[in-house]
TIKOLDREN-44724 format. One record per residue: residue number from 1; residue in three letters; x, z, y of N, C-alpha, C in turn. Coordinates in pm, whole numbers. Layout:
nr:NUM | rest:ala | n.xx:X | n.zz:Z | n.yy:Y | ca.xx:X | ca.zz:Z | ca.yy:Y | c.xx:X | c.zz:Z | c.yy:Y
...
***
This chain:
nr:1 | rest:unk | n.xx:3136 | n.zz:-1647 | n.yy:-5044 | ca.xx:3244 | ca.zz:-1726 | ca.yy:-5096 | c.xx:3211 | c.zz:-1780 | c.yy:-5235
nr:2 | rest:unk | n.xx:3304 | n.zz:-1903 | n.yy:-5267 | ca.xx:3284 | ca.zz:-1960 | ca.yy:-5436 | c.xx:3310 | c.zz:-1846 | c.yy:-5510
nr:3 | rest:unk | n.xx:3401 | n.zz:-1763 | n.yy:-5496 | ca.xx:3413 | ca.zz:-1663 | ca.yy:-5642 | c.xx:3300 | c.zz:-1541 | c.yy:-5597
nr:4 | rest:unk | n.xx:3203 | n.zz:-1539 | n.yy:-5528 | ca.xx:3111 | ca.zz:-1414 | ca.yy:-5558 | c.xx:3020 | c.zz:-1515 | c.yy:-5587
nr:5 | rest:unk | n.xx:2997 | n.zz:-1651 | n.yy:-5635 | ca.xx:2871 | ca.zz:-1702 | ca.yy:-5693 | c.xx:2930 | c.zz:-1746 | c.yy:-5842
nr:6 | rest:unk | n.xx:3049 | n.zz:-1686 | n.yy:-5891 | ca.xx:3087 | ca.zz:-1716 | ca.yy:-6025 | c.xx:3155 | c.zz:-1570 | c.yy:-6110
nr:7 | rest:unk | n.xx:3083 | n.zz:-1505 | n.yy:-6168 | ca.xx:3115 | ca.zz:-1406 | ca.yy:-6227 | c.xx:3163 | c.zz:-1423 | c.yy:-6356
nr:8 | rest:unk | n.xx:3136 | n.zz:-1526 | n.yy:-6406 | ca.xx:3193 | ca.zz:-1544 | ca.yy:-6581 | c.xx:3349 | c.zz:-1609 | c.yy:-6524
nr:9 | rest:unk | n.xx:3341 | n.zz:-1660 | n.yy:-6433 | ca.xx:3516 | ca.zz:-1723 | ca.yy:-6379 | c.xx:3600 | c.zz:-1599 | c.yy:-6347
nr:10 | rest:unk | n.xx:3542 | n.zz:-1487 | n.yy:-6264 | ca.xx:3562 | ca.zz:-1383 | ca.yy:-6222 | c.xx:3615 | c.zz:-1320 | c.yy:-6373
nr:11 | rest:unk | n.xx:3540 | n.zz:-1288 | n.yy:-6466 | ca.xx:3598 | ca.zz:-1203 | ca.yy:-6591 | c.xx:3635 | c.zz:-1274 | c.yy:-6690
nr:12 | rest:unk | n.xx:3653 | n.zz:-1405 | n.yy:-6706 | ca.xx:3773 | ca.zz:-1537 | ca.yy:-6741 | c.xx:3916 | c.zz:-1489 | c.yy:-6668
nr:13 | rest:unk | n.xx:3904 | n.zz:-1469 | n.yy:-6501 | ca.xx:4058 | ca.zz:-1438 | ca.yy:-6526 | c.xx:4081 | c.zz:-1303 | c.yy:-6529
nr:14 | rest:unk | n.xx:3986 | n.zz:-1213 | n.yy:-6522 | ca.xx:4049 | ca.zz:-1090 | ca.yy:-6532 | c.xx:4045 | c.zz:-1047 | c.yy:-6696
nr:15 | rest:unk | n.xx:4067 | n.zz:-1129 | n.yy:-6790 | ca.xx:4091 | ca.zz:-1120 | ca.yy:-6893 | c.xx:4196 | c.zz:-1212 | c.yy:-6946
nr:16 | rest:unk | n.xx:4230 | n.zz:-1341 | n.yy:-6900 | ca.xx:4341 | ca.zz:-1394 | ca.yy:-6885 | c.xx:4458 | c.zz:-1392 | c.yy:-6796
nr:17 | rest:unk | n.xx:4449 | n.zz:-1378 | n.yy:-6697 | ca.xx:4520 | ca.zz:-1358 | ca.yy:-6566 | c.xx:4697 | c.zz:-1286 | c.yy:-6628
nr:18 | rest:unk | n.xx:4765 | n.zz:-1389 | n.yy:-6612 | ca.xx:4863 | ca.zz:-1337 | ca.yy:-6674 | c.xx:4980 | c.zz:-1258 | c.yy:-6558
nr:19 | rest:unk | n.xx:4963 | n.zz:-1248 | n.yy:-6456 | ca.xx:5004 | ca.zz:-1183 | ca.yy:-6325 | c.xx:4915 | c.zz:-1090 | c.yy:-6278
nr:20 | rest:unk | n.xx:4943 | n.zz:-1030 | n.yy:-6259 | ca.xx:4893 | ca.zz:-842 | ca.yy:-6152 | c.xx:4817 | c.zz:-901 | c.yy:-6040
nr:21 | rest:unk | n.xx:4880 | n.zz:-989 | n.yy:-5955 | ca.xx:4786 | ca.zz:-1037 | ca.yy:-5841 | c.xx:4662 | c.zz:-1106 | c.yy:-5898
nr:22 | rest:unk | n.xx:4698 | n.zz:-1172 | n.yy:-5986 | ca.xx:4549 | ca.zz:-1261 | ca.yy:-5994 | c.xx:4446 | c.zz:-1166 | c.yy:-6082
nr:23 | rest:unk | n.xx:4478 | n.zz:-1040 | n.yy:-6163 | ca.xx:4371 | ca.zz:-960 | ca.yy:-6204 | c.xx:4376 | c.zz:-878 | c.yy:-6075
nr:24 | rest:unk | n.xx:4441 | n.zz:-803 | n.yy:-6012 | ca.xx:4386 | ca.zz:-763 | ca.yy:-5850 | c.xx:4300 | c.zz:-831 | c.yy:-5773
nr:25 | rest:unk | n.xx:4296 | n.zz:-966 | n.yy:-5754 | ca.xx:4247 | ca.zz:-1014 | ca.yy:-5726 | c.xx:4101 | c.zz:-1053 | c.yy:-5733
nr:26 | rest:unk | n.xx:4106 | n.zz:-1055 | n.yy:-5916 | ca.xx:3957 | ca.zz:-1093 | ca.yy:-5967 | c.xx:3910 | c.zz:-966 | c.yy:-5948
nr:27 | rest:unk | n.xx:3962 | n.zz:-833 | n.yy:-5960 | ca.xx:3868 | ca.zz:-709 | ca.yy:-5978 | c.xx:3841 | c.zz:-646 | c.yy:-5797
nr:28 | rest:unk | n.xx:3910 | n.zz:-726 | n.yy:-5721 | ca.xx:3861 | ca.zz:-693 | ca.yy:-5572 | c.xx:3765 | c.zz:-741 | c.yy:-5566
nr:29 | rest:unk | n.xx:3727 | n.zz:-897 | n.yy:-5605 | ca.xx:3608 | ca.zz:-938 | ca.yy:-5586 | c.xx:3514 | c.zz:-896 | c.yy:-5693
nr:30 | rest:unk | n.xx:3536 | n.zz:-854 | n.yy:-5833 | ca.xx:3392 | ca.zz:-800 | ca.yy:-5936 | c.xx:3363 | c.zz:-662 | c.yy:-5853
nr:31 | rest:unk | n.xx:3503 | n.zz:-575 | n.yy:-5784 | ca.xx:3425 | ca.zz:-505 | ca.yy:-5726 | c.xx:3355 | c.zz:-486 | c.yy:-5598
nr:32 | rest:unk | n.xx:3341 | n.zz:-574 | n.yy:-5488 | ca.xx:3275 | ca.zz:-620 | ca.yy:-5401 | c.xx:3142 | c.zz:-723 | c.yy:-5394
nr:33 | rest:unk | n.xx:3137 | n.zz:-723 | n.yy:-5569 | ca.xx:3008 | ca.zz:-756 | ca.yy:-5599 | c.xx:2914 | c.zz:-662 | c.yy:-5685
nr:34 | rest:unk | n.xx:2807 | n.zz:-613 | n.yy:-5612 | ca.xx:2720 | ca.zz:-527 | ca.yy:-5713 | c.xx:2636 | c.zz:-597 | c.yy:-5767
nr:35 | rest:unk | n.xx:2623 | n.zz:-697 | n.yy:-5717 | ca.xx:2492 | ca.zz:-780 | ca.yy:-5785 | c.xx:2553 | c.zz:-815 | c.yy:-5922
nr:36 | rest:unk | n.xx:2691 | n.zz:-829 | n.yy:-5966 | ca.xx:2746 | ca.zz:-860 | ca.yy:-6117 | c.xx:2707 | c.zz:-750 | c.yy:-6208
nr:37 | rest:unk | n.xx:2616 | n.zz:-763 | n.yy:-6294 | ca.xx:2555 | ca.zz:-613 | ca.yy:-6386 | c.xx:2656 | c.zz:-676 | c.yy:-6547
nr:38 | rest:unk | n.xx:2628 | n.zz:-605 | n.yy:-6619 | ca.xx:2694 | ca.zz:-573 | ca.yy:-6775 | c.xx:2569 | c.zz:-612 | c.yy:-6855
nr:39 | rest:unk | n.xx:2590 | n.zz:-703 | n.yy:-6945 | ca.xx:2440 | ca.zz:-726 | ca.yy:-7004 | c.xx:2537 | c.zz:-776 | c.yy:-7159
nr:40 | rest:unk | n.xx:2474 | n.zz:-736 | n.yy:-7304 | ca.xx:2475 | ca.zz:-754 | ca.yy:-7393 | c.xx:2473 | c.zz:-952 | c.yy:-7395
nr:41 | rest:unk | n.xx:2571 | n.zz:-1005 | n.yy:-7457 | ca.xx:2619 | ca.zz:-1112 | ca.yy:-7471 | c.xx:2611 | c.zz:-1148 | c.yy:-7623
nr:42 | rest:unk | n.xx:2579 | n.zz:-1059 | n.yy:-7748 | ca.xx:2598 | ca.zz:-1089 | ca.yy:-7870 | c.xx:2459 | c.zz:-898 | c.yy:-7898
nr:43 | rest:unk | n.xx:2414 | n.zz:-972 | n.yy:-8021 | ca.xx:2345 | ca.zz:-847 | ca.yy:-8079 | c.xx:2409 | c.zz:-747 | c.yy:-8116
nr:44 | rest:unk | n.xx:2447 | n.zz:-622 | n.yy:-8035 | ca.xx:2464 | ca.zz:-470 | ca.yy:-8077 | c.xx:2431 | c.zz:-406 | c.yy:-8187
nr:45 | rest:unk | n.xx:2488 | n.zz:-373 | n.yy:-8310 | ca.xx:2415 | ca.zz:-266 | ca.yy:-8384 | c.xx:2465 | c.zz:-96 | c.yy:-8322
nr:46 | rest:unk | n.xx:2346 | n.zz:-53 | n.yy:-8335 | ca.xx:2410 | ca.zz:94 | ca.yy:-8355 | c.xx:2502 | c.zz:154 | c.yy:-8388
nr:47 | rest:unk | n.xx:2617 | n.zz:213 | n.yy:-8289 | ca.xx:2692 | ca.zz:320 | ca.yy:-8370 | c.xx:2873 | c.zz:152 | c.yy:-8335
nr:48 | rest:unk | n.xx:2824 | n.zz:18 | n.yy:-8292 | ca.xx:2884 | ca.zz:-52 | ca.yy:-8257 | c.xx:2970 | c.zz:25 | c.yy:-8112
nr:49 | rest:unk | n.xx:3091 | n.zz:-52 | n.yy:-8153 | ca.xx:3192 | ca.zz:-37 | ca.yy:-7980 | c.xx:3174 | c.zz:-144 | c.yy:-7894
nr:50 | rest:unk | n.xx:3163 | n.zz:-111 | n.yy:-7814 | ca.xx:3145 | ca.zz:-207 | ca.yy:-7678 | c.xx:3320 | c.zz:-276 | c.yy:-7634
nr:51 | rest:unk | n.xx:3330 | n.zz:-391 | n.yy:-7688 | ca.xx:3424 | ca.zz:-443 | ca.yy:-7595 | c.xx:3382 | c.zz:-593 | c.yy:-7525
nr:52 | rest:unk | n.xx:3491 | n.zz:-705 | n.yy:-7483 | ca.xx:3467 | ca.zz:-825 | ca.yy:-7424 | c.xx:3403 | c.zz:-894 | c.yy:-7552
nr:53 | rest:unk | n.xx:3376 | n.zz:-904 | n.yy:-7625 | ca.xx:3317 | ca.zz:-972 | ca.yy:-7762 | c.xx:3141 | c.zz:-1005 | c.yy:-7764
nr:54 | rest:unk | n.xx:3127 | n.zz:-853 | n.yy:-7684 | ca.xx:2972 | ca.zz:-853 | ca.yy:-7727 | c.xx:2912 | c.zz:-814 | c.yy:-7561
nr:55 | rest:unk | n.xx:2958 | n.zz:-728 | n.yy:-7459 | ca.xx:2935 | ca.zz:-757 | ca.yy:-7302 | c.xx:2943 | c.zz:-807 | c.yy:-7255
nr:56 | rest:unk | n.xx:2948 | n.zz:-848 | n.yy:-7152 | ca.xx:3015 | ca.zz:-987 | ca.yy:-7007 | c.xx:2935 | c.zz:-904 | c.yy:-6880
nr:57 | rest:unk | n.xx:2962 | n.zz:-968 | n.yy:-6759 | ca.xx:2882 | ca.zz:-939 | ca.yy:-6649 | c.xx:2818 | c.zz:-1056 | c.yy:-6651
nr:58 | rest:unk | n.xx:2677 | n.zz:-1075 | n.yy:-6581 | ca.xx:2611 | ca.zz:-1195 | ca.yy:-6552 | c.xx:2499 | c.zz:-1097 | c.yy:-6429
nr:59 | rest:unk | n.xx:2434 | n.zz:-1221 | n.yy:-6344 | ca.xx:2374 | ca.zz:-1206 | ca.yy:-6270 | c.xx:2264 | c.zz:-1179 | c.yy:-6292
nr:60 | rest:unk | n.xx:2115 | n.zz:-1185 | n.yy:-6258 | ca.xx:2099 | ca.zz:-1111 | ca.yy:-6077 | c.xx:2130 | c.zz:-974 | c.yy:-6106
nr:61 | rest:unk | n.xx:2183 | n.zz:-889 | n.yy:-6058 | ca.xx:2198 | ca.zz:-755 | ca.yy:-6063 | c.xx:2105 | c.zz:-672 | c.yy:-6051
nr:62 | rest:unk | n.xx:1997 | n.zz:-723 | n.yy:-6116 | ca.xx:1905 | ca.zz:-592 | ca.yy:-6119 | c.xx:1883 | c.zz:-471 | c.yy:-6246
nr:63 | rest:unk | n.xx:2005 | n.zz:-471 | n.yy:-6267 | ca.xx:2000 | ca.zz:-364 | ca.yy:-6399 | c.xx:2066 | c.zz:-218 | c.yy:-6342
nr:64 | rest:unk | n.xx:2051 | n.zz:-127 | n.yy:-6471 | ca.xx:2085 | ca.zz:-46 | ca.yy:-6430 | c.xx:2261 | c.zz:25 | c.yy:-6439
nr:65 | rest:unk | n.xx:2325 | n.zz:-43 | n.yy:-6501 | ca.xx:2480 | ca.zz:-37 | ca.yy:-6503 | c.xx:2514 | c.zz:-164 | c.yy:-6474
nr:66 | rest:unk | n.xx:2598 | n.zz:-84 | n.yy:-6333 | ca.xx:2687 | ca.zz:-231 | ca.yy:-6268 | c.xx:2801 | c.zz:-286 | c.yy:-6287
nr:67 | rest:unk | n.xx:2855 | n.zz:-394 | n.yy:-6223 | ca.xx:2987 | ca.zz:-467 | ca.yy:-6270 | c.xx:3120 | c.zz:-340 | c.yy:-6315
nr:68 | rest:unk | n.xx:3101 | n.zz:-254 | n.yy:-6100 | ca.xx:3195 | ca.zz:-184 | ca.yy:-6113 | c.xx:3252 | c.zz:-71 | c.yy:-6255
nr:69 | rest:unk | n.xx:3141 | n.zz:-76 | n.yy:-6373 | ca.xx:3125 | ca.zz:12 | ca.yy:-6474 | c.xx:3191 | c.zz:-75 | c.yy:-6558
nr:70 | rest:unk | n.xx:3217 | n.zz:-175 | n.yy:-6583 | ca.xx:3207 | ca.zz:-284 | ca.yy:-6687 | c.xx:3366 | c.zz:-198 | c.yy:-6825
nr:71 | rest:unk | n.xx:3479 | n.zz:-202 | n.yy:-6730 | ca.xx:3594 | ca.zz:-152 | ca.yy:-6766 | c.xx:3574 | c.zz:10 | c.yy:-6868
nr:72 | rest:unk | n.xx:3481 | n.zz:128 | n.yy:-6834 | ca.xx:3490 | ca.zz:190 | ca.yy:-6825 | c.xx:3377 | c.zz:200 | c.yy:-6901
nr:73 | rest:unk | n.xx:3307 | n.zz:127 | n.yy:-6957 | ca.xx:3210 | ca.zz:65 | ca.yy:-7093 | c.xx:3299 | c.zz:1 | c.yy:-7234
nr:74 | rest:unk | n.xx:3366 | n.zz:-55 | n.yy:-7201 | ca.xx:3500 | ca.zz:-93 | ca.yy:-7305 | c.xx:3540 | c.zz:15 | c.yy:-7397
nr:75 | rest:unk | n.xx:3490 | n.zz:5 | n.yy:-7499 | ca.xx:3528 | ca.zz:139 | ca.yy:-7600 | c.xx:3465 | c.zz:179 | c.yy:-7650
nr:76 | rest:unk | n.xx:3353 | n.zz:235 | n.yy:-7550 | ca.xx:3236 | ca.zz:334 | ca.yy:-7600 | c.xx:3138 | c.zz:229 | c.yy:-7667
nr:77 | rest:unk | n.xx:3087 | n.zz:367 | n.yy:-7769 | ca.xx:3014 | ca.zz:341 | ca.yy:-7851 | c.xx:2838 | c.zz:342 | c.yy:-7819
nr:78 | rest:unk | n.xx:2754 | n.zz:214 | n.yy:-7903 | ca.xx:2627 | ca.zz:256 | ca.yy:-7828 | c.xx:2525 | c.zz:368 | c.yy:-7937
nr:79 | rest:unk | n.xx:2441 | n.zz:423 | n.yy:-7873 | ca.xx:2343 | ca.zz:480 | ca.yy:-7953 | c.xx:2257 | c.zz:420 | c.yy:-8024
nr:80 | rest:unk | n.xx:2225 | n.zz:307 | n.yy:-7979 | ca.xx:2093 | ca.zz:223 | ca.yy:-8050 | c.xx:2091 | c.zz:75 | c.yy:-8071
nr:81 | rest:unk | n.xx:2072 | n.zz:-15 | n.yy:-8114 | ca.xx:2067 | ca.zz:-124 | ca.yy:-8158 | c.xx:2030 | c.zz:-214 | c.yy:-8010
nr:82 | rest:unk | n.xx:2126 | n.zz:-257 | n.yy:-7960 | ca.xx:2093 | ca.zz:-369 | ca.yy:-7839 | c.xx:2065 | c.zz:-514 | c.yy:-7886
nr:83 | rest:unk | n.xx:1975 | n.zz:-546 | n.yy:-7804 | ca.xx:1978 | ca.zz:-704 | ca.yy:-7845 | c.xx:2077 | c.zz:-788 | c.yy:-7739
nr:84 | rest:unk | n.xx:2094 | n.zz:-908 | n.yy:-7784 | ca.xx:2168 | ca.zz:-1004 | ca.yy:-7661 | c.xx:2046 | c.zz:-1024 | c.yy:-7599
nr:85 | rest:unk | n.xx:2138 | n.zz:-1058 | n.yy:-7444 | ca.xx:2099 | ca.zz:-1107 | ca.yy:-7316 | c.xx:2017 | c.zz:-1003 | c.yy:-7280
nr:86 | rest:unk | n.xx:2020 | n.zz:-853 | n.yy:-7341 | ca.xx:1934 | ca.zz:-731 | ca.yy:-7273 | c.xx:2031 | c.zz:-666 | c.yy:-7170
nr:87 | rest:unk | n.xx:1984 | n.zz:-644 | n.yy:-7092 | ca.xx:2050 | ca.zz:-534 | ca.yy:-6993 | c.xx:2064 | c.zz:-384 | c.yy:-7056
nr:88 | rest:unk | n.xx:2226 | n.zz:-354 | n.yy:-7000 | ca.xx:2237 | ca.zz:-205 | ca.yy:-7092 | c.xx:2211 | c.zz:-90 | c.yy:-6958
nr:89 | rest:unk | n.xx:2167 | n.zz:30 | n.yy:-7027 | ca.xx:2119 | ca.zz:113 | ca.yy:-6939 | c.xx:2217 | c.zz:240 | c.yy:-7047
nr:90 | rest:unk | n.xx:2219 | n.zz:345 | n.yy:-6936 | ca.xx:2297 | ca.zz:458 | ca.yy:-6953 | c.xx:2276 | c.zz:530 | c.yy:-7093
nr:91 | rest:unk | n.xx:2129 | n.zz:522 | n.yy:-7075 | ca.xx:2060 | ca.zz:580 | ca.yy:-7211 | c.xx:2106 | c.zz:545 | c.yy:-7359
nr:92 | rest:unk | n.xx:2162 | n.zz:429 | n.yy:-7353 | ca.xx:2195 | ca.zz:370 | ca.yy:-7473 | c.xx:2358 | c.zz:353 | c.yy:-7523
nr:93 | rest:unk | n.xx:2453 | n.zz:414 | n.yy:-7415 | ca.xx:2570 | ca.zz:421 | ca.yy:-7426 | c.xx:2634 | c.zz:562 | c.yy:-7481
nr:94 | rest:unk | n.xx:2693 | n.zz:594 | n.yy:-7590 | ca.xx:2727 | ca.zz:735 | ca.yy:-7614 | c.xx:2842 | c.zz:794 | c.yy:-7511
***
């Protein structure tokens, strides 16, 4: 379908979505996609919180933390200095 080949539209509305159905909606499909991974969007410093500012999901999903994690990354703090457009891995999340 069009919304599993658009993941930044996908977490556009599940960050705007001003109704319950349409974030139900977007997070049925981020989560019926694994190929959507979590990748650094802005440079990380150390000891930084992870929210929508500096993550996003983007494609191909070959990393090692997936979409379904994305929510549950929100908050936490990283251990080490990420760069943008790097893929985040477990190791680096406190």
């Amino acid at each position: 379908e069009l919304w599993d080949q658009a993941p930044d539209a996908i977490m556009h509305l599940l960050r705007h979505a001003r109704s319950s159905e349409a974030q139900q909606f977007a997070l049925r499909v981020w989560r019926a996609n694994p190929s959507f991974l979590d990748e650094a969007i802005a440079d990380i410093p150390a000891g930084a919180t992870l929210d929508m500012s500096n993550i996003w999901v983007k494609r191909p999903g070959t990393g090692e933390i997936r979409a379904e994690s994305f929510k549950g990354l929100l908050g936490r703090t990283v251990r080490t200095a990420i760069a943008k457009d790097s893929q985040l891995s477990w190791s680096e999340i406190a």
